[in-house]
C-alpha positions as CSV (number, residue, x, y, z in Angstrom):
1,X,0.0,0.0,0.0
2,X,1.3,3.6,-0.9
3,X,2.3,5.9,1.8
4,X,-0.8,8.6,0.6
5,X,-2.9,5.3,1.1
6,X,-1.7,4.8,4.0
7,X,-2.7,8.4,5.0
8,X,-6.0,8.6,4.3
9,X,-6.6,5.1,6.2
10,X,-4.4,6.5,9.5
11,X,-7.4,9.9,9.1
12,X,-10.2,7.8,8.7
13,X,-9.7,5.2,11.5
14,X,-9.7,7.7,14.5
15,X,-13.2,9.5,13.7
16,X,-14.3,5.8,12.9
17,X,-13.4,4.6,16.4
18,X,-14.8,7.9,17.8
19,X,-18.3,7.1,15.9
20,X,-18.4,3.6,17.1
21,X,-18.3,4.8,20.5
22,X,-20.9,7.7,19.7
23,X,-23.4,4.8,18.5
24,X,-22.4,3.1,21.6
25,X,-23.1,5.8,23.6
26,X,-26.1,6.6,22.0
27,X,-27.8,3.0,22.4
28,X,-26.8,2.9,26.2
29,X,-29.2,6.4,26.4
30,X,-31.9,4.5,24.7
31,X,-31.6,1.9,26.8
32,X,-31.3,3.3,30.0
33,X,-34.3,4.9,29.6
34,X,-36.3,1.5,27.8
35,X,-35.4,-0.8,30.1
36,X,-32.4,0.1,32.7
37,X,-33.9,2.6,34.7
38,X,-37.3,0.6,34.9
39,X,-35.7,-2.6,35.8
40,X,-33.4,-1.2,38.8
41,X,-37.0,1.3,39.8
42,X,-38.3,-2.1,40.4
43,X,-35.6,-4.0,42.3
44,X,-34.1,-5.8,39.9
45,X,-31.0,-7.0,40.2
46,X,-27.8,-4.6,39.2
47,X,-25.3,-7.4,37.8
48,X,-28.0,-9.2,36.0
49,X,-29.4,-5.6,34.3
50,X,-25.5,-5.5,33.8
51,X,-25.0,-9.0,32.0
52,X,-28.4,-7.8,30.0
53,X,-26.9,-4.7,28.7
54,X,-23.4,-6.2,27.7
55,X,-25.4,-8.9,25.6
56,X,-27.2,-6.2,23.7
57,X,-23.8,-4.3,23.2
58,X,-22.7,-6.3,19.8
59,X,-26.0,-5.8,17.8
60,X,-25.2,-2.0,18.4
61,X,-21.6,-2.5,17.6
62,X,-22.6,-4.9,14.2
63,X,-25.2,-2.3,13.4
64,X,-23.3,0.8,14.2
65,X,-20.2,-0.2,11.8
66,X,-21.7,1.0,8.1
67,X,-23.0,4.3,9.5
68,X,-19.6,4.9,11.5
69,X,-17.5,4.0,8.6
70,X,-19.4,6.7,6.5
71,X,-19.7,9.2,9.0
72,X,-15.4,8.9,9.4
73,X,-14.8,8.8,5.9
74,X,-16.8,11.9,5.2
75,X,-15.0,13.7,8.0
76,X,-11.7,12.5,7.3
77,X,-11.6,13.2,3.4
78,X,-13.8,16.8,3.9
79,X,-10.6,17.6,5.7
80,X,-8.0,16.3,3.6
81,X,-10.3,18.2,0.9
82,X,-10.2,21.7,3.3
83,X,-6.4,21.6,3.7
84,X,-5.6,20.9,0.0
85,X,-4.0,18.0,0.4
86,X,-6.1,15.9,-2.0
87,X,-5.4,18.7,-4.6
88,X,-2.0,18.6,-4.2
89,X,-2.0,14.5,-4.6
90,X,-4.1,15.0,-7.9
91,X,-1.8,17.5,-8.9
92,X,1.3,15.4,-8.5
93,X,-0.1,12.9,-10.6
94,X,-1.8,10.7,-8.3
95,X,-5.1,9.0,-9.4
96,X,-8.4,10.1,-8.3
97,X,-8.8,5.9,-7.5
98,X,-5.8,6.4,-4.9
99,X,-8.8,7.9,-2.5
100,X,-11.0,5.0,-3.5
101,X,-8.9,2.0,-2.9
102,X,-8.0,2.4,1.0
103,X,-11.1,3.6,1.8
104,X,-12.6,0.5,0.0
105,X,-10.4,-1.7,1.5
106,X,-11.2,-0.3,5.1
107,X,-14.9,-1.0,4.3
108,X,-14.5,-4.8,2.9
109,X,-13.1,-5.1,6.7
110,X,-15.6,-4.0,8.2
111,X,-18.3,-6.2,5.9
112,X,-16.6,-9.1,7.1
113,X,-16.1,-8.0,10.7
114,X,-19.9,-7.1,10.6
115,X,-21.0,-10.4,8.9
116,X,-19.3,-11.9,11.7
117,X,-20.4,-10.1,14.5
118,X,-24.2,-11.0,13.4
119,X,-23.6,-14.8,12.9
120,X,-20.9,-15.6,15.4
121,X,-21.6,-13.1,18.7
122,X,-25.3,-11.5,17.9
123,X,-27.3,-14.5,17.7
124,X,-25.8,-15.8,21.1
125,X,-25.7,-13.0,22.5
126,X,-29.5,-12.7,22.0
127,X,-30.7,-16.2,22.8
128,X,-28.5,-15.4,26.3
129,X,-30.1,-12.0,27.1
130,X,-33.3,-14.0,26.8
131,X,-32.1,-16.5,29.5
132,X,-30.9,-13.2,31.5
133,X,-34.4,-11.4,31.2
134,X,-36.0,-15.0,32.4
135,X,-33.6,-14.8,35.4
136,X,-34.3,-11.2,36.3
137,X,-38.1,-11.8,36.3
138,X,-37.9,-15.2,38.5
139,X,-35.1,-13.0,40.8
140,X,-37.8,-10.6,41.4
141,X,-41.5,-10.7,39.6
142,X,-42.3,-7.3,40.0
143,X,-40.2,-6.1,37.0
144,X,-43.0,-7.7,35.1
145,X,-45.2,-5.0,35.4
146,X,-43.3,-2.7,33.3
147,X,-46.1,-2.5,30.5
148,X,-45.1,-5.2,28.2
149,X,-46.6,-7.0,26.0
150,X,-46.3,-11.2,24.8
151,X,-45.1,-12.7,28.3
152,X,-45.1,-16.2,28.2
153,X,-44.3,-18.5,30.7
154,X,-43.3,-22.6,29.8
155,X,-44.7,-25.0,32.9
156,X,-43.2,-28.6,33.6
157,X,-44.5,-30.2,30.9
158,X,-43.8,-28.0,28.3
159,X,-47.0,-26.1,28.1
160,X,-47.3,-22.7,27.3
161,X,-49.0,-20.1,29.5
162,X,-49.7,-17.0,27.7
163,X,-50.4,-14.0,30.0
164,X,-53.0,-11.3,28.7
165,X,-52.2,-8.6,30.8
166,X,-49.0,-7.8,33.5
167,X,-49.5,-5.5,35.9
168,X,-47.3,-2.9,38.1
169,X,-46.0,-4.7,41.6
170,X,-46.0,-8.4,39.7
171,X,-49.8,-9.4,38.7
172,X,-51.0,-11.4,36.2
173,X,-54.1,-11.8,34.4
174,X,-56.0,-13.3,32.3
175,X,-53.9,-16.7,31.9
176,X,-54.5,-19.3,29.7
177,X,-53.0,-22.8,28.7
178,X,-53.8,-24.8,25.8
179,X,-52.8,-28.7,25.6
180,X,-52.6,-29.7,22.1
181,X,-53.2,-32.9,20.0
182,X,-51.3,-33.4,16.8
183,X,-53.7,-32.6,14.3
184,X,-57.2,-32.9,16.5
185,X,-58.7,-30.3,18.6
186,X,-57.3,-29.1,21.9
187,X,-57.3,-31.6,24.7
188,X,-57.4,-29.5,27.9
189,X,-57.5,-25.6,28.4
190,X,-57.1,-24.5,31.6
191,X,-57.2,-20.6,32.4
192,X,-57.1,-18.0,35.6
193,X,-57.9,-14.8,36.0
194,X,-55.4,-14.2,38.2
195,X,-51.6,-15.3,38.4
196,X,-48.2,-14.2,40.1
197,X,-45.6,-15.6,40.3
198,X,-43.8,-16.7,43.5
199,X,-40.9,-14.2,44.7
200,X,-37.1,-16.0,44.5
201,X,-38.9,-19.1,43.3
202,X,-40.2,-20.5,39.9
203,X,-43.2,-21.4,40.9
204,X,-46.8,-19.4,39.1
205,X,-49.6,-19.4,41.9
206,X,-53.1,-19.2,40.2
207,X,-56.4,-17.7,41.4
208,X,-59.7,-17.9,40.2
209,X,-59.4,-20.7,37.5
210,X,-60.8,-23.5,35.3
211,X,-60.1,-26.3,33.8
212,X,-61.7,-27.6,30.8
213,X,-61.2,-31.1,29.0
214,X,-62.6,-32.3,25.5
215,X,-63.2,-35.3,23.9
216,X,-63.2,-34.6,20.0
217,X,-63.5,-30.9,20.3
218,X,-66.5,-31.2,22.7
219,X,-66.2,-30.3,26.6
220,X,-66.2,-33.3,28.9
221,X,-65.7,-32.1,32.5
222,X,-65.3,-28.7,33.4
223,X,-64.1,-28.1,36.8
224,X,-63.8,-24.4,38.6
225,X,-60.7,-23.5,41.8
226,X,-60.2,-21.0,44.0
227,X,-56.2,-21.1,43.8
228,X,-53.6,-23.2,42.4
229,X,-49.6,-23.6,41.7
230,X,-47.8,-25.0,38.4
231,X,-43.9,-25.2,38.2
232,X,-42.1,-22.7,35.6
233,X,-39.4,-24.0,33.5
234,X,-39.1,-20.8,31.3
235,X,-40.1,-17.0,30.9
236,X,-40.2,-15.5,27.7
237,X,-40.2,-11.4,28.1
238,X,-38.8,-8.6,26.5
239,X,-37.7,-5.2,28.3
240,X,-37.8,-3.3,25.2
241,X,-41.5,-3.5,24.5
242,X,-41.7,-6.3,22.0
243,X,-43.1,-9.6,22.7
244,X,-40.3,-12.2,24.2
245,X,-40.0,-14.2,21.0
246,X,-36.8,-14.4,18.6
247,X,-36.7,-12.2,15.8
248,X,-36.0,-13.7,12.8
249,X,-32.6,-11.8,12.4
250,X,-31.2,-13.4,15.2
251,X,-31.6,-16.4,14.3
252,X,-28.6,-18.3,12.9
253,X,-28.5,-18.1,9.0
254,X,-28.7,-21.8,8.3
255,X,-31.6,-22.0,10.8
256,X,-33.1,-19.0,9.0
257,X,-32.6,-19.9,5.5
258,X,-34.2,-23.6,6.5
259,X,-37.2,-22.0,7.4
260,X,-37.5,-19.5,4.5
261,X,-37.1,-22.4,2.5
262,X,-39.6,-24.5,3.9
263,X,-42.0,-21.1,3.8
264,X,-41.2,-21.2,-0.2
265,X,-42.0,-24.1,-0.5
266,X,-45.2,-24.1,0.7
267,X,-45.9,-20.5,-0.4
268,X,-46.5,-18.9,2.5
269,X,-46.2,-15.4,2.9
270,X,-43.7,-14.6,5.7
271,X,-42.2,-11.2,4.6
272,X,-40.6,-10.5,8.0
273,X,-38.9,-13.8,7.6
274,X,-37.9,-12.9,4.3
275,X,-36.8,-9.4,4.9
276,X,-34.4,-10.8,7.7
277,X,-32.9,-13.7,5.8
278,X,-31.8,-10.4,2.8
279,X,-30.9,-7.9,5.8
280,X,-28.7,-10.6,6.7
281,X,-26.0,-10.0,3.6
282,X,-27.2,-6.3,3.0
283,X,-26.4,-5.1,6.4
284,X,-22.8,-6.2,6.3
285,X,-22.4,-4.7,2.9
286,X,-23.9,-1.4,3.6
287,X,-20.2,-0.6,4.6
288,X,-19.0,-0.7,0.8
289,X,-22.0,1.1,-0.4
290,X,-21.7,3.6,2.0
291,X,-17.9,4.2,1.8
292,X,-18.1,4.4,-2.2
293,X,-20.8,7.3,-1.8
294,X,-18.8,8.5,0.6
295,X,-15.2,8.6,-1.7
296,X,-17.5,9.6,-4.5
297,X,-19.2,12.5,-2.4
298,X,-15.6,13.8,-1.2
299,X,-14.4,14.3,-5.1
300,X,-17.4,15.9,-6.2
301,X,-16.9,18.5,-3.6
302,X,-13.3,18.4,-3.8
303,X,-14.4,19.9,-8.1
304,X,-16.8,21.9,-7.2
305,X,-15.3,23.2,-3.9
306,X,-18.3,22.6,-1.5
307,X,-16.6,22.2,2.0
308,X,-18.0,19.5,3.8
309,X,-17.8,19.2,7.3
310,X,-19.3,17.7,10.8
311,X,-23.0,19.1,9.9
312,X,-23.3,17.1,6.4
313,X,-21.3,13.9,7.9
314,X,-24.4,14.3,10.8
315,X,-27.3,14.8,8.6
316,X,-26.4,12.2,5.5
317,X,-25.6,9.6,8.6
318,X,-28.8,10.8,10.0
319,X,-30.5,10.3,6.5
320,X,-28.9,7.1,5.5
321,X,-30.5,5.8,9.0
322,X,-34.0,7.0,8.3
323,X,-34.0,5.2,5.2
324,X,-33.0,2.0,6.4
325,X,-35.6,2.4,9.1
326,X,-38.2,2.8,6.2
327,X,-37.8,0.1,4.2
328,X,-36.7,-2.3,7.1
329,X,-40.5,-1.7,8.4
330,X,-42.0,-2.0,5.4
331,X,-40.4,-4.9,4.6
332,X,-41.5,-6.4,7.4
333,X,-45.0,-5.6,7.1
334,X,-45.1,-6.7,3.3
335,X,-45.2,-3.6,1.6
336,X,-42.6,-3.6,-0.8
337,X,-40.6,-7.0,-1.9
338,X,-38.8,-8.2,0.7
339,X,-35.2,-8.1,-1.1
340,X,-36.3,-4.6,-2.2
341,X,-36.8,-3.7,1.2
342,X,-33.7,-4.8,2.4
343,X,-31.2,-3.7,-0.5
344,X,-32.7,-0.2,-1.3
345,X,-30.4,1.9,1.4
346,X,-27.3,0.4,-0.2
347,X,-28.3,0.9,-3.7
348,X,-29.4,4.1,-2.7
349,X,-26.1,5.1,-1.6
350,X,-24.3,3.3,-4.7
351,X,-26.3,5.1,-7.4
352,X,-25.7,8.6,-5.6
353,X,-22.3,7.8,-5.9
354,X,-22.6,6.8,-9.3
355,X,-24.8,10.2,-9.9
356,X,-21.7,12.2,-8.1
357,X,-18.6,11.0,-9.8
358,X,-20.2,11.6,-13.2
359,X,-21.3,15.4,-12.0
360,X,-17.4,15.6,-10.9
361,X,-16.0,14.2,-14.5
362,X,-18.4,16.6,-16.0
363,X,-16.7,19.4,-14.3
């Protein structure tokens, strides 16, 4: 690698590190006041909201990467631009593709590094916090009344007890639990209006409940009780305000593509599935889209001597985020193509590139 090469990648890597820790920074604020504050208002416990917290740490790191390595590039090469220094390279001789290739390179690094952050540390990381969140709430069920929404609870035998409602100081209500059949109608559904669940134990006390049998989808015995206890194996919940199940992006690739496959197959229409299984590659490789818009954006002012500085790094940061926000929810909700949805901020950022340079050779 060249010594101007070598230049522009020693500029660039300092404001990078400096955004990482800015996305960082920011996430921690969202969280704290999501979840953190909340949680430790209610008496959970400090090293397990700690272990919670450092498991969410590498999907803001994984997602923080592309718009960091933009955000340093544009602030690195606006000032190599504002000091003349990428005149005097030109002017020397040197080829406009000298500010492309370490840039470029610096970017297929952090594709890979991203890539691997999502398969290898993300989708542990989250299948963990999950097991942390299920500790916190059996440490201390009062954190359950923090307003969310899709608690579910796993008994003994593997049943699922889904909880309508959670309320502030621990209560439950409106619990039911549904024993299936293979292929025939429900066997047993037994519900309460009324649950907690027992403080430092994993045991679900139940008030005011039934319990309803069928024989070939017709009640046999129903049978009413004042109170009642069933073991807890497993708490699904989410701090954040989603419901406690996986998302689809953090699943494992294979795992995901298997079941996009088998949704194909059978042509079912699962576009958050879909959207997750693209966002998967696209993510990673919003680094080299973003970095040649970046390069691209840096020559085109460099010709037509716009000075670009912390403001525009901010707001085109800012706006590459909102689109990806965009099309990531619409995706997800079927309203444009799934791949569509998922590649659009990259290609975005490649064709105004594309749109720059030839406004810069035109000049």
């Amino acid at each position: 690698m060249k010594r101007f090469e070598r230049y522009v990648l020693a500029e660039t890597l300092p404001p990078l590190v400096g955004a990482l820790a800015a996305v960082i920074l920011v996430f921690l604020l969202v969280l704290l006041q999501e979840a953190i504050a909340p949680l430790l208002a209610k008496g959970a416990d400090g090293l397990l909201v700690a272990r919670l917290v450092a498991l969410n740490l590498p999907e803001a790191l994984a997602q923080g990467l592309p718009i960091a390595l933009m955000f340093a590039a544009l602030l690195a090469l606006s000032r190599l631009s504002a000091d003349s220094e990428i005149k005097a390279a030109l002017a020397s001789g040197m080829p406009a593709s000298r500010l492309f290739r370490p840039v470029l390179l610096l970017a297929a690094g952090v594709t890979l590094l991203a890539f691997g952050l999502n398969e290898l540390v993300v989708t542990r990381a989250k299948v963990e916090a999950q097991n942390v969140q299920r500790e916190i709430v059996l440490d201390n069920p009062r954190v359950i009344g923090l307003g969310q929404r899709g608690l579910v609870l796993r008994d003994a035998l593997n049943r699922a007890i889904s909880v309508g409602q959670a309320l502030p100081g621990g209560e439950l209500r409106d619990l039911r639990i549904v024993t299936m059949q293979a292929g025939l109608p429900p066997r047993e559904v037994l519900t309460a209006e009324r649950g907690r669940l027992r403080p430092g134990s994993n045991v679900l006390e139940l008030e005011a409940g039934r319990r309803v049998t069928f024989e070939n989808g017709r009640p046999v015995t129903v049978m009413t009780f004042r109170s009642g206890t069933l073991p807890v194996q497993d708490v699904q919940a989410s701090f954040g305000g989603e419901d406690g199940s996986l998302k689809p992006l953090y699943l494992p690739l294979p795992e995901l593509l298997a079941r996009t496959n088998t949704y194909r197959a059978q042509n079912v229409q699962a576009p958050a599935d879909f959207t997750a299984l693209y966002r998967k590659f696209t993510e990673p490789l919003a680094a080299l889209a973003l970095a040649f818009f970046a390069v691209s954006l840096a020559v085109f002012s460099f010709r037509s001597g716009l000075n670009l500085g912390l403001v525009w790094a901010l707001l085109l940061s800012f706006a590459y985020y909102a689109t990806w926000s965009v099309f990531r929810v619409m995706g997800e909700n079927g309203a444009v193509p799934p791949l569509l949805a998922a590649a659009a901020p990259d290609l975005i950022a490649v064709l105004a590139g594309g749109v720059l340079l030839w406004l810069a050779g035109r000049r």
